[in-house]
C-alpha positions as CSV (number, residue, x, y, z in Angstrom):
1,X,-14.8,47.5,-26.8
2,X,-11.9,47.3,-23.8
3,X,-12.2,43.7,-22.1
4,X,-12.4,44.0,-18.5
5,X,-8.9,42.3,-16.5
6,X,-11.1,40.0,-15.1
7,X,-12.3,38.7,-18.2
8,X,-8.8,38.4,-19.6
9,X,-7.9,36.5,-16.7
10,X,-10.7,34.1,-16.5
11,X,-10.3,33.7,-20.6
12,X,-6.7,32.7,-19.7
13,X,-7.4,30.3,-16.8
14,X,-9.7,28.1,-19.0
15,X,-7.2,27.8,-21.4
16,X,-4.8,26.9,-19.7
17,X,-6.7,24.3,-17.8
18,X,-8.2,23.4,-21.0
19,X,-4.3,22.6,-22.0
20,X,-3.6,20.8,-19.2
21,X,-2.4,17.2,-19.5
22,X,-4.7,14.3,-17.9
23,X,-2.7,11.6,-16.5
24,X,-0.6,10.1,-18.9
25,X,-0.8,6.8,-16.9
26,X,-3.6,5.6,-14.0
27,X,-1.8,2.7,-12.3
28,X,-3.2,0.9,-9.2
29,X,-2.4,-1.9,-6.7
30,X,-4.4,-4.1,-4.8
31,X,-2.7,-6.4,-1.9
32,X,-4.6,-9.5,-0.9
33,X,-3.9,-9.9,3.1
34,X,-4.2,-12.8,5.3
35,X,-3.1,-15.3,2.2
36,X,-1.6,-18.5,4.8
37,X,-4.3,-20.1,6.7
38,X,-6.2,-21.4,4.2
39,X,-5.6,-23.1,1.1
40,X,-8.4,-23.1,-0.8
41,X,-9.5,-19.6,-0.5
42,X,-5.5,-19.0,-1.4
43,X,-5.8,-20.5,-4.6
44,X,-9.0,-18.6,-5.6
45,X,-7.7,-15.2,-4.9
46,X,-3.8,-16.3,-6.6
47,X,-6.0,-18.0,-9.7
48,X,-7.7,-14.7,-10.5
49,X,-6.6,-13.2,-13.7
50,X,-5.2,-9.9,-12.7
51,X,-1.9,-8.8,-11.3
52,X,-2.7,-8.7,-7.7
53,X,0.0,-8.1,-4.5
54,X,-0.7,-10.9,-2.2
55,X,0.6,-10.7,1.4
56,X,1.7,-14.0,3.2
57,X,1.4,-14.2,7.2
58,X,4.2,-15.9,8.7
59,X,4.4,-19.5,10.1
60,X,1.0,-20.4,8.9
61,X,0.1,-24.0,7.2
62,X,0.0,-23.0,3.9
63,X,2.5,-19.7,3.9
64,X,5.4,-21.6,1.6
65,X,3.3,-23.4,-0.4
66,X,0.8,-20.6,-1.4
67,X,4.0,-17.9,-1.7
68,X,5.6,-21.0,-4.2
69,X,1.5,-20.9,-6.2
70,X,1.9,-17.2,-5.4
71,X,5.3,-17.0,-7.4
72,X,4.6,-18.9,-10.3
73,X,1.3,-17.5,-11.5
74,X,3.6,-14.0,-11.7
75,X,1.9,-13.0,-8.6
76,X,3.9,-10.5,-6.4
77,X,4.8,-11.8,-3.1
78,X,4.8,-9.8,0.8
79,X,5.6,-10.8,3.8
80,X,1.7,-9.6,6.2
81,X,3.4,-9.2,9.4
82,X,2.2,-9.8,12.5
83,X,2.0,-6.6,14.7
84,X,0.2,-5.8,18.6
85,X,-3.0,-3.8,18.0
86,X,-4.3,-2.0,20.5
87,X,-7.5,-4.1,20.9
88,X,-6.5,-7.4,22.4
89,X,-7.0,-9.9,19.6
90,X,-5.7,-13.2,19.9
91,X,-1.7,-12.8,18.3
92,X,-0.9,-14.4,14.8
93,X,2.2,-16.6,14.8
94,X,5.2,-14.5,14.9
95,X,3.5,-11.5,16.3
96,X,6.0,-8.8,17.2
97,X,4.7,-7.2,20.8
98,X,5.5,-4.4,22.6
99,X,7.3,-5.7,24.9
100,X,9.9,-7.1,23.2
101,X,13.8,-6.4,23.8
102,X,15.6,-5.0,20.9
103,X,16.8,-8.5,20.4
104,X,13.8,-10.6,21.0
105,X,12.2,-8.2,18.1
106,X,14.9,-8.8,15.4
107,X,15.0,-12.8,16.3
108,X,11.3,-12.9,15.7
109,X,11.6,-10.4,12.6
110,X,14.4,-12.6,11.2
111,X,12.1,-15.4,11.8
112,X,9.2,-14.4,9.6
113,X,11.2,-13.0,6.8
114,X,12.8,-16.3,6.4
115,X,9.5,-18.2,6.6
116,X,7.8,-16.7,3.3
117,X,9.7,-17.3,0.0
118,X,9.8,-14.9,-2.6
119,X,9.1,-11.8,-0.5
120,X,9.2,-8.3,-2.7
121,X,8.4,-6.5,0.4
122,X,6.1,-5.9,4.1
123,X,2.4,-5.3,5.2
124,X,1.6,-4.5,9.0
125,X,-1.1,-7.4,10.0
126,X,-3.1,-5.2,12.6
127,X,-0.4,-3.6,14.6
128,X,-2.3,-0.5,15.5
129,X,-0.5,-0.6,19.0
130,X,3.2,-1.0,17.6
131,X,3.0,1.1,14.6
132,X,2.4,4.4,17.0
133,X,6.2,3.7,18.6
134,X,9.1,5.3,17.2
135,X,11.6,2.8,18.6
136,X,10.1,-0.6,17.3
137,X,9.0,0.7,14.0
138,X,13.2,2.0,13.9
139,X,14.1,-1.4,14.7
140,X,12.1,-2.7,12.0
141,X,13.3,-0.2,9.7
142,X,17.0,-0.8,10.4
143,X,16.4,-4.7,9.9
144,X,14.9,-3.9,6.5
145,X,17.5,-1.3,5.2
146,X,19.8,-3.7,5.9
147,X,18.6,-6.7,4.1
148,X,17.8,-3.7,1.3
149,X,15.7,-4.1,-1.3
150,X,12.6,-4.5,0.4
151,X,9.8,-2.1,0.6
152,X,7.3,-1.4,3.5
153,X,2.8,-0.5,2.8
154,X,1.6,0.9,5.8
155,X,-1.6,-0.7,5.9
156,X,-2.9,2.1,8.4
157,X,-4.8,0.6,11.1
158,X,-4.8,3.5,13.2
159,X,-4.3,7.1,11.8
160,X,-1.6,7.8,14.6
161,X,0.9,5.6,12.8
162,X,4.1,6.6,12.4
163,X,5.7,3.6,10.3
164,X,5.8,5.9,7.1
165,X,7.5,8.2,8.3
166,X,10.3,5.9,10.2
167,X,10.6,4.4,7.0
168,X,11.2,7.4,5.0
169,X,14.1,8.5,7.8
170,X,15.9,4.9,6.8
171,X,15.2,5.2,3.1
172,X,12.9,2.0,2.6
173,X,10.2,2.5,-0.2
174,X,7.4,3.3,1.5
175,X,3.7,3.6,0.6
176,X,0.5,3.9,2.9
177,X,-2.6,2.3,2.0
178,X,-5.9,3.9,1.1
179,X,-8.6,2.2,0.9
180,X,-9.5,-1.5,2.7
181,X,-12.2,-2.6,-0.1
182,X,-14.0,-4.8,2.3
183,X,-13.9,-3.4,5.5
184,X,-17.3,-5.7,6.4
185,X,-18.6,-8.9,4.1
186,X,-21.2,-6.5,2.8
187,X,-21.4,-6.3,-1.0
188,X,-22.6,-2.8,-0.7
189,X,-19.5,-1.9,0.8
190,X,-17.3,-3.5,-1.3
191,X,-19.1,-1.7,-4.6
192,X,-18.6,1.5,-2.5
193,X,-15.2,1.3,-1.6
194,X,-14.4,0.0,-5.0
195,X,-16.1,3.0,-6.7
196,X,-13.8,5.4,-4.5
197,X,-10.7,3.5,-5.4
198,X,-11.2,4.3,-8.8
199,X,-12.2,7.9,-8.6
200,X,-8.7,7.9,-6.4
201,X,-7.1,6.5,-9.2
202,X,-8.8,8.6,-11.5
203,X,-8.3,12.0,-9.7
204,X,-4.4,11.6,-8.4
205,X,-3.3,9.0,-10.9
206,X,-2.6,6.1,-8.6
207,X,-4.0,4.3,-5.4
208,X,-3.5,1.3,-3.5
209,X,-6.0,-0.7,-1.8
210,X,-6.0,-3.7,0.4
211,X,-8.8,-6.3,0.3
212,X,-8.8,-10.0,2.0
213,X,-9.3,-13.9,0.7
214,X,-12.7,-13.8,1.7
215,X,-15.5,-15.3,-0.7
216,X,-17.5,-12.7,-1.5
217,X,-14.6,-10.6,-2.1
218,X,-13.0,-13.0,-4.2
219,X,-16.5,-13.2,-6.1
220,X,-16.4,-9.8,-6.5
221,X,-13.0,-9.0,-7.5
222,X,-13.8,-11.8,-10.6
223,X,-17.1,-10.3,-11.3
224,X,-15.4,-6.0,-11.6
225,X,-11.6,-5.8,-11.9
226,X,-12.0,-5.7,-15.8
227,X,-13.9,-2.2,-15.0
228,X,-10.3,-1.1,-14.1
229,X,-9.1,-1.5,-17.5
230,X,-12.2,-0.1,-18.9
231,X,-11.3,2.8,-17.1
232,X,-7.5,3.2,-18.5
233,X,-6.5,2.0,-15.4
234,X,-3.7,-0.5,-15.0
235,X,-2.7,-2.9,-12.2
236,X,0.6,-2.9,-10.8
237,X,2.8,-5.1,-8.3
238,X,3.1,-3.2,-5.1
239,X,6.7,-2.8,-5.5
240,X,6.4,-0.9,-9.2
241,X,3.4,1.2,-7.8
242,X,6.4,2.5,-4.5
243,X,8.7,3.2,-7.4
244,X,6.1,5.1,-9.1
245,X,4.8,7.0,-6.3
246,X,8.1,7.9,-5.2
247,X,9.5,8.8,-8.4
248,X,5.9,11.5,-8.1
249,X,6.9,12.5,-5.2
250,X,10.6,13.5,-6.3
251,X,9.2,15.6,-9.9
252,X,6.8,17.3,-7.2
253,X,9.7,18.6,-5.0
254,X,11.9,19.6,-8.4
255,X,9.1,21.3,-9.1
256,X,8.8,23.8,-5.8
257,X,10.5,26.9,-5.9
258,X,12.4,28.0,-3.4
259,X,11.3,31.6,-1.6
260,X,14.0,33.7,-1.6
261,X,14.3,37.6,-1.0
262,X,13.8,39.6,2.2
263,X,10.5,38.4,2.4
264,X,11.2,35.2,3.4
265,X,13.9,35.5,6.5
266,X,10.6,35.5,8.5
267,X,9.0,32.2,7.4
């Protein structure tokens, strides 16, 4: 009896799908913000047993000493800095405005990458305003190409940010966040967003996520990171999971094939 072509075709699909590798690695990142102002709550989130990403603010009380904690617990160290948002919420030390001159920017810039030791890399702290305008997020990408090195996370605070792509223009590794794990204090939402960023994981074979020093994060965190582990999943410094993104990103464009023939003189 003939098979019909359809049949063939659909018998080949699920073997071939059937054949196809899972990821060989599921590696994740998870960047504590807002690490400066407060000691204690500093301490909790560097004590935890896990390799977490925590990002500094500039000038704050406890910015050197907690990067110095930060740093010898193997702990991965950024600079959170301080960027206008739209909304008008009282600025962090160091802020960088709108209104800034070209020079005024890169004195302040200079200023916070100098006050946090051990700095792998950059977080935007708000900056939902700032992070929309192609000239200041080209300043900022000059001054980090410069010092090279040092990579930028996007922490996305509006979706009409353009930092990722000024950063890509001036070559400095880039990543964008994707999930904030506790967008409210509500445990709910932290098991929710935690849940999606490990089906992320799980689906593309990395994600990064950005949570805060609160306490019932911090509670939570120690109560479910080992569910990461339990599923294959391992946590990365923010600066590895760039790397591994990017390298991704490169095996995905050797992997296109270029249209060629009449055909394509019209796309």
């Amino acid at each position: 009896m003939a098979r019909h072509p359809r049949f063939i075709v659909l018998t080949f699909l699920v073997i071939i799908l059937a054949k196809a590798p899972a990821h060989a690695e599921k590696l994740a990142s998870i960047i504590i913000d807002d690490v400066g102002n407060h000691l204690e709550y500093g301490q909790d989130v560097i004590g935890l047993p896990a390799t977490l990403t925590i990002a500094i603010l500039p000038r704050t009380v406890y910015a050197k000493t907690l990067a110095r904690l930060a740093a010898k617990n193997n702990k991965e160290v950024m600079l959170h800095l301080p960027m206008q948002s739209v909304e008008h919420h009282q600025h962090s030390p160091g802020t960088l405005d709108l209104h800034m001159t070209r020079k005024e920017f890169n004195e302040q810039l200079r200023l916070n990458l100098n006050s946090v030791p051990y700095i792998r890399g950059v977080n935007n702290h708000m900056g939902s305003l700032l992070t929309r305008h192609p000239g200041h997020m080209t300043w900022l990408m000059d001054e980090l190409s410069r010092r090279g090195g040092l990579y930028f996370i996007d922490s996305k605070t509006t979706n009409k940010s353009i930092a990722d792509r000024i950063a890509m223009e001036y070559k400095v590794p880039n990543l964008s966040r994707d999930f904030f794990l506790d967008p409210d204090h509500e445990e709910a939402t932290l098991r929710r967003q935690f849940d999606r960023f490990i089906q992320k994981v799980n689906r593309r074979g990395f994600a990064l996520a950005i949570a805060h020093p609160y306490p019932k994060t911090i509670a939570f965190l120690k109560a479910h990171l080992n569910e990461l582990s339990e599923q294959g999943i391992t946590l990365i410094p923010a600066s590895e999971l760039v790397r591994t993104a990017d390298q991704l990103s490169k095996k995905r464009e050797n992997q296109h094939v270029a249209c060629t023939g009449t055909p394509c003189s019209r796309l």
